[in-house]
N, C-alpha and C positions, 0 to 999 in steps of 0.2 A: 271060697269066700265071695262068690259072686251071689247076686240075686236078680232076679231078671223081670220085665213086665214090657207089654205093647198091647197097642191102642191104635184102634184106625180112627181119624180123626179127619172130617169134614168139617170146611169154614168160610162164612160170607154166603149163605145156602139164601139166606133170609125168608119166605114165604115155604119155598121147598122143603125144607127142615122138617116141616109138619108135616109133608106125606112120606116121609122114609119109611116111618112105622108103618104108617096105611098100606103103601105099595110093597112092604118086604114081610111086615111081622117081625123084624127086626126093633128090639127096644133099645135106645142108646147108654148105656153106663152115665153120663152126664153131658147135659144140653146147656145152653147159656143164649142169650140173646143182644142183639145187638141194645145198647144202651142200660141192659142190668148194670144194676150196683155191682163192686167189686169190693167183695165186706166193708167195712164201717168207714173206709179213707175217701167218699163220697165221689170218687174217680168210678167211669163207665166202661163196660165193656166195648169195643171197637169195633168189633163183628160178632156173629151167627157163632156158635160152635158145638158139632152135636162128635159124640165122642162114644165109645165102643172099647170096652176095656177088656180084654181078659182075665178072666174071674178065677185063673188056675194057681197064684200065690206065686212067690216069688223063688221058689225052692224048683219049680218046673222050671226047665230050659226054653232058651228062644223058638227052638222048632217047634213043641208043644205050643208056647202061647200065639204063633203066628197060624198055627195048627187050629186050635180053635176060631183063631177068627175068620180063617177063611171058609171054615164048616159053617158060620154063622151068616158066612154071602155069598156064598159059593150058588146056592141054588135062587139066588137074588141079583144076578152080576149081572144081568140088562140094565132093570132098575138101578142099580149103585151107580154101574158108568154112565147115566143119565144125569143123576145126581151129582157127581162130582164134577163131570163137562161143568156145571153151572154153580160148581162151588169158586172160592177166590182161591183156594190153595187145598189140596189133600194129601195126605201121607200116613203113613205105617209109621206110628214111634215107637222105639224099642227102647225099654229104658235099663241100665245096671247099673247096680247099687256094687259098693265094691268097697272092701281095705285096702285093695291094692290100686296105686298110682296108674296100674298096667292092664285095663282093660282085655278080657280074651272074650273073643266072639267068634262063635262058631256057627255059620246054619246053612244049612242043608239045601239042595237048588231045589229042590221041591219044596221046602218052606215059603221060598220067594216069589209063589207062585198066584198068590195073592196081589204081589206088587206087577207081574207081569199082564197078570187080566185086568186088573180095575186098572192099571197104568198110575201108578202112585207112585208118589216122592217115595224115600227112607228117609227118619227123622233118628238121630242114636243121640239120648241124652246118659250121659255117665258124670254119676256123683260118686265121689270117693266120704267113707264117712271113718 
């Protein structure tokens, strides 16, 4: 009964943001900029934030999704830790969805292998629904 999802997630890039794509070929799952609206409540965004989801569904496990995204910078990883040096904060979320109060997480040391080369946070957000 778990369901899973991660996102590598750059933020505060401001000007930089616009050459991720340029310099990787890397396109973001969703980008936001500093002072966008935040729907109709007339409140601002507070930073940059360009965002990178994995697109595998939530039925794939964390090694798959972390799996993907490192296939997606793996062959970009100069450029990214360029990037990120000049981001205000970067990390890998992992997200799980759950019935259960009891969170299991399992991954594999070569799934984290994404967070040892770009040198990124881990963000673990878990919703019990």
């Amino acid at each position: 009964p778990f369901r899973y999802d991660a996102c590598l997630r750059l933020a505060g890039l401001g000007p930089v943001q616009d050459d991720i794509e340029q310099l990787t070929g890397v396109a973001p799952s969703h980008m936001h900029r500093k002072g966008d609206a935040i729907g109709r409540s007339g409140r601002q965004r507070k930073e940059d934030l360009w965002l990178l989801a994995s697109p595998l569904g939530e039925e794939a496990s964390l090694d798959e999704h972390l799996g993907w995204l490192w296939l997606q910078v793996e062959e970009h990883g100069e450029a990214f830790r360029r990037c990120i040096q000049q981001a205000s904060w970067a990390d890998v979320c992992l997200g799980c969805l759950s019935e259960s109060v009891y969170p299991v997480l399992t991954i594999s040391p070569q799934s984290l292998r994404i967070l040892r080369e770009l040198d990124l946070a881990l963000t673990f957000n878990f919703t019990v629904v």
